[in-house]
C-alpha positions in Angstrom: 40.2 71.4 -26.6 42.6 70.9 -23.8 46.0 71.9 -23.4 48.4 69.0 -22.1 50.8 70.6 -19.9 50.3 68.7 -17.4 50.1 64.7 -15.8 46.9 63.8 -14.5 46.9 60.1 -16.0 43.2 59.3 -15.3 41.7 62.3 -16.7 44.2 61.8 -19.8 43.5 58.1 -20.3 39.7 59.0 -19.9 39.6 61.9 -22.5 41.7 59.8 -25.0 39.2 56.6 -24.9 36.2 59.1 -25.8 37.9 60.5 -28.3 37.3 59.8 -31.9 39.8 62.5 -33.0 43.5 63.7 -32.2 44.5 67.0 -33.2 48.1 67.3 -31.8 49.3 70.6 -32.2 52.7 70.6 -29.4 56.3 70.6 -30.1 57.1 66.4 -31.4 58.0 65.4 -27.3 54.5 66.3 -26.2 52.8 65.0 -29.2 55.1 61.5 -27.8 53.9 61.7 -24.6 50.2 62.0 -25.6 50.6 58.8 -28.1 52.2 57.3 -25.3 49.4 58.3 -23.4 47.3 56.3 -26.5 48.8 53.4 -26.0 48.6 52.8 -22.2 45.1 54.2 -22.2 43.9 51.6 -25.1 42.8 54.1 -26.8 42.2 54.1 -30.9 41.2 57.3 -32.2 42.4 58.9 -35.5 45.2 61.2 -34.8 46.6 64.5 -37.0 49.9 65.5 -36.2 51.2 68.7 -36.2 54.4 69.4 -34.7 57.6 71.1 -35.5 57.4 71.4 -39.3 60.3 73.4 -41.6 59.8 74.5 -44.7 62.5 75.4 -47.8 62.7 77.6 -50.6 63.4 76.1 -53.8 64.7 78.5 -56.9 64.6 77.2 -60.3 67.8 78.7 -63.1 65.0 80.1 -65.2 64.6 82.9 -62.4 68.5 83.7 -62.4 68.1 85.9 -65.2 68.3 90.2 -65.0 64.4 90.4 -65.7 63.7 87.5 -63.0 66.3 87.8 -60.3 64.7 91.5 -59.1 61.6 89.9 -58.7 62.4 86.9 -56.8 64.9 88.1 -54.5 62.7 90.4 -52.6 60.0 87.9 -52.4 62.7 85.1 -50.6 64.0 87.7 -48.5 60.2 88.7 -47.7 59.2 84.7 -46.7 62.7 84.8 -44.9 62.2 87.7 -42.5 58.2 87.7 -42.1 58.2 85.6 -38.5 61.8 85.9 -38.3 62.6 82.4 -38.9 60.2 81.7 -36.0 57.7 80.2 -37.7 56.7 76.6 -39.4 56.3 78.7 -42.9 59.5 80.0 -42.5 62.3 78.7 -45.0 65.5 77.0 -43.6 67.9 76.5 -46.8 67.4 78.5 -50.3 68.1 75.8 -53.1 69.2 77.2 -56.0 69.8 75.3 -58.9 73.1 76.4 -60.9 73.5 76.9 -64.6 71.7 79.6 -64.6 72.6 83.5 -66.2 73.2 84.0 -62.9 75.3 82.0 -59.8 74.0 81.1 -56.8 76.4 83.8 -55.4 74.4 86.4 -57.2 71.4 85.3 -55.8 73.1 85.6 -52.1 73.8 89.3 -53.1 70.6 90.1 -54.7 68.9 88.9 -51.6 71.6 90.8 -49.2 70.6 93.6 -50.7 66.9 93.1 -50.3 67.0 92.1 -46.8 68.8 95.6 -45.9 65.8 97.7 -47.6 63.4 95.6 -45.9 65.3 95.9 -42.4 64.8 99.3 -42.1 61.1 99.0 -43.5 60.1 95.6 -41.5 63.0 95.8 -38.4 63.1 92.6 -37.0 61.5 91.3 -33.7 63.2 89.7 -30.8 66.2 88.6 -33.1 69.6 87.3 -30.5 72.3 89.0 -31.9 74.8 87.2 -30.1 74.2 84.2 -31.8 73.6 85.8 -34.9 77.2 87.2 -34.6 78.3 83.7 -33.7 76.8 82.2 -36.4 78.5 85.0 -38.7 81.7 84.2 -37.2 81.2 80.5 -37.6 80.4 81.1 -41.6 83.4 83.1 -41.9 85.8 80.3 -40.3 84.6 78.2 -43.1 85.1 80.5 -45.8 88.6 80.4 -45.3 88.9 76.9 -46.3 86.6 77.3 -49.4 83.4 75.6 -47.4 81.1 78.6 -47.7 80.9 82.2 -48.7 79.6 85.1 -46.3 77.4 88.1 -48.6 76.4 90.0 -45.7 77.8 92.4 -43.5 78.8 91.4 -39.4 76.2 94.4 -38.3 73.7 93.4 -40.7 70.4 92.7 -39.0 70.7 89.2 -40.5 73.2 86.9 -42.6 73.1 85.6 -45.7 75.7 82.8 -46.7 76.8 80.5 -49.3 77.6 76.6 -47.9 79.6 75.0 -50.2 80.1 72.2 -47.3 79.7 68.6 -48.4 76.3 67.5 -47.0 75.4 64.4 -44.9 72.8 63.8 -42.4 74.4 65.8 -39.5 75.5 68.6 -41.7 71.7 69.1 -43.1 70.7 69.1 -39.3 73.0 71.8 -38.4 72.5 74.1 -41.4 68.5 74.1 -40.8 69.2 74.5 -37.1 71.3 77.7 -38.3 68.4 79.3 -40.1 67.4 81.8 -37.1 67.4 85.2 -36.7 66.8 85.9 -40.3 69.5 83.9 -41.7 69.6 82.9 -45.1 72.2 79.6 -46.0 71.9 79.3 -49.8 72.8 75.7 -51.4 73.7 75.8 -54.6 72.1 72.2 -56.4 73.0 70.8 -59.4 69.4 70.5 -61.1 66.1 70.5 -58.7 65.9 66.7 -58.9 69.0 67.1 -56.1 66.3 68.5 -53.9 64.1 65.9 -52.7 67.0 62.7 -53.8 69.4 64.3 -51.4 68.2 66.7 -48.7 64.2 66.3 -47.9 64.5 62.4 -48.1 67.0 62.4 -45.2 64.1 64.3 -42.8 61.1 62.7 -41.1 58.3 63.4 -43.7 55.5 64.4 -40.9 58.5 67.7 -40.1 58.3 68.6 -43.5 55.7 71.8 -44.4 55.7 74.0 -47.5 58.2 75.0 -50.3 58.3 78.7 -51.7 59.5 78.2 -55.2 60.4 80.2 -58.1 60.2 78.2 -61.4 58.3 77.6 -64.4 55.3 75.6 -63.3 54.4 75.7 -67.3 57.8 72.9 -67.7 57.3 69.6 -68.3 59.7 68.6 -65.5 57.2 70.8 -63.1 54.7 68.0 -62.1 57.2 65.4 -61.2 59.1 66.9 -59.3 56.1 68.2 -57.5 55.7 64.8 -56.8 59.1 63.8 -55.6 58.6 66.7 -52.7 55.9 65.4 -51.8 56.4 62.0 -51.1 59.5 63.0 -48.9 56.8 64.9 -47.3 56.0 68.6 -48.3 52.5 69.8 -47.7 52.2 72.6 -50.1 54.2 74.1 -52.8 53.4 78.1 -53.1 55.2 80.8 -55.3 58.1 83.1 -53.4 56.6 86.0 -51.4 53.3 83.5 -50.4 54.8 80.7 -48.4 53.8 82.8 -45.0 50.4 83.5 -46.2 48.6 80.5 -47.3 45.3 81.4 -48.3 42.1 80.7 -46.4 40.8 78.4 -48.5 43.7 76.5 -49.2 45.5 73.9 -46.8 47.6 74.3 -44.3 49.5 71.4 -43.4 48.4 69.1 -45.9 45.1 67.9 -43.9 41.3 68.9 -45.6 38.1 69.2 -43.9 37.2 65.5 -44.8 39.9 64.5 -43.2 38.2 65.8 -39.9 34.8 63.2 -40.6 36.8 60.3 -42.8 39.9 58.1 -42.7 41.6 59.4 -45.8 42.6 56.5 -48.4 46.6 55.6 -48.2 48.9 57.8 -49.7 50.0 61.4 -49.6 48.5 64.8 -50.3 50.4 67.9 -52.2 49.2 71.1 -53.2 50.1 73.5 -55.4 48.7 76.9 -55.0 49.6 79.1 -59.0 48.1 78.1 -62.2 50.7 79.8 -63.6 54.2 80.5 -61.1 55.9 82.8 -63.2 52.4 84.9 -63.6 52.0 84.8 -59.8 55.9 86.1 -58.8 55.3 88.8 -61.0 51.8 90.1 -59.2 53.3 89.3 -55.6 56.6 91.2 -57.2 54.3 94.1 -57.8 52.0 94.5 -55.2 55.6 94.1 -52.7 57.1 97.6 -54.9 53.6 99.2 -54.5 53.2 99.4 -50.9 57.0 99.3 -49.9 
């Protein structure tokens, strides 16, 4: 184990040529200095990337419902403010899919409200307020013109938005970028096909981590579109409330214990953690009321 923070070449170029096995974990311009490092050292050993990752929260309309909504809201809010957006398991956008008993917009309330319980009972850590504010400011500039609704509060501990903005490549870059400080920036989707066709296919799939979702995992359209986020890239798919605590037997960013001995086969790898979503949400739901 070595950490690579700094430039002696020889001792680098050495190391690397041993080695049979790469285990970057660094921020992505290390982890290009060290393949760099590969490649002028001549080097050809198996290499596992991990590097800055994001992950997503994906919300299904057959949650928007009175019964459903109270569960699911708490448990977003809970994967939203557990590291403080610090964190590779945190979530950057919500998507929620409209058509559902409720809006989008409700959800961005019922999670406003959940977030102020759980600010007094889980304050958050070295949050800048500044740019919070900022960023507050910056949402409420485009609600004039229609782009985007605000939900929360300017001394809230945290912001929760609506962006109605019309989404290209920069714009997705700038609204994951925004997701600090506990901020939540709902996009409303027309059906969660939208998800992986028009947002996680425009990132680099080795940034990509886990989505928290809140569906039916019973549905028939379940299993493809587990698929579809997984060959943009996603590593894991676990019910809201979880995505911040994957289990210990489960994996973490996609890679398996084989994968330290073997070359695995071509391809990509996506798990899913339930047997039954729906069931799980309501235990997580539970065990959240119990001991808040």
């Amino acid at each position: 184990m070595l950490i690579w923070d700094y430039d002696d070449a020889a001792l680098q170029a050495s190391i690397l040529r041993e080695a049979d096995l790469l285990l970057l974990v660094a921020g992505d311009g290390t982890i290009a200095r060290v393949e760099e490092g590969v490649r002028r050292a001549g080097a050809t050993p198996r290499i596992h990337y991990h590097g800055h990752k994001i992950s997503f929260v994906a919300v299904e309309r057959s949650c928007l419902t009175a019964e459903r909504l109270p569960l699911v809201a708490p448990l977003t809010a809970l994967d939203t403010a557990i590291w403080d957006q610090n964190g590779c398991l945190s979530p950057r956008l919500h998507f929620v899919e409209e058509g559902g008993v409720f809006t989008p917009e409700d959800y961005a309330d019922a999670v406003t409200g959940a977030l102020r319980t759980l600010s007094v009972q889980l304050p958050g850590g070295l949050l800048d307020l500044r740019r919070l504010h900022s960023r507050f400011d910056k949402f409420q500039s485009l609600a004039v013109g229609g782009r985007a609704t605000v939900h929360s509060a300017y001394n809230d501990p945290f912001l929760v938005v609506v962006d109605h903005r019309a989404y290209d490549s920069s714009t997705l870059a700038e609204a994951i970028g925004d997701a600090r400080d506990r901020t939540v920036i709902v996009r409303p989707v027309p059906n969660l096909e939208a998800i992986p066709r028009d947002y996680l296919r425009r990132l680099p799939a080795r940034n990509l981590q886990t989505l928290s979702v809140a569906l039916d995992s019973r549905a028939e359209r379940f299993l493809p579109f587990a698929e579809s986020v997984g060959r943009c890239g996603v590593t894991a798919l676990r019910t809201v409330g979880r995505a911040a605590f994957p289990g210990l037997t489960h994996s973490w960013d996609g890679l398996l214990p084989c994968d330290l001995i073997t070359t695995r086969a071509s391809g990509h790898y996506t798990t899913y953690e339930f047997d039954d979503a729906l069931t799980q949400i309501s235990e997580t739901a539970g065990r959240l009321r119990e001991e808040g």
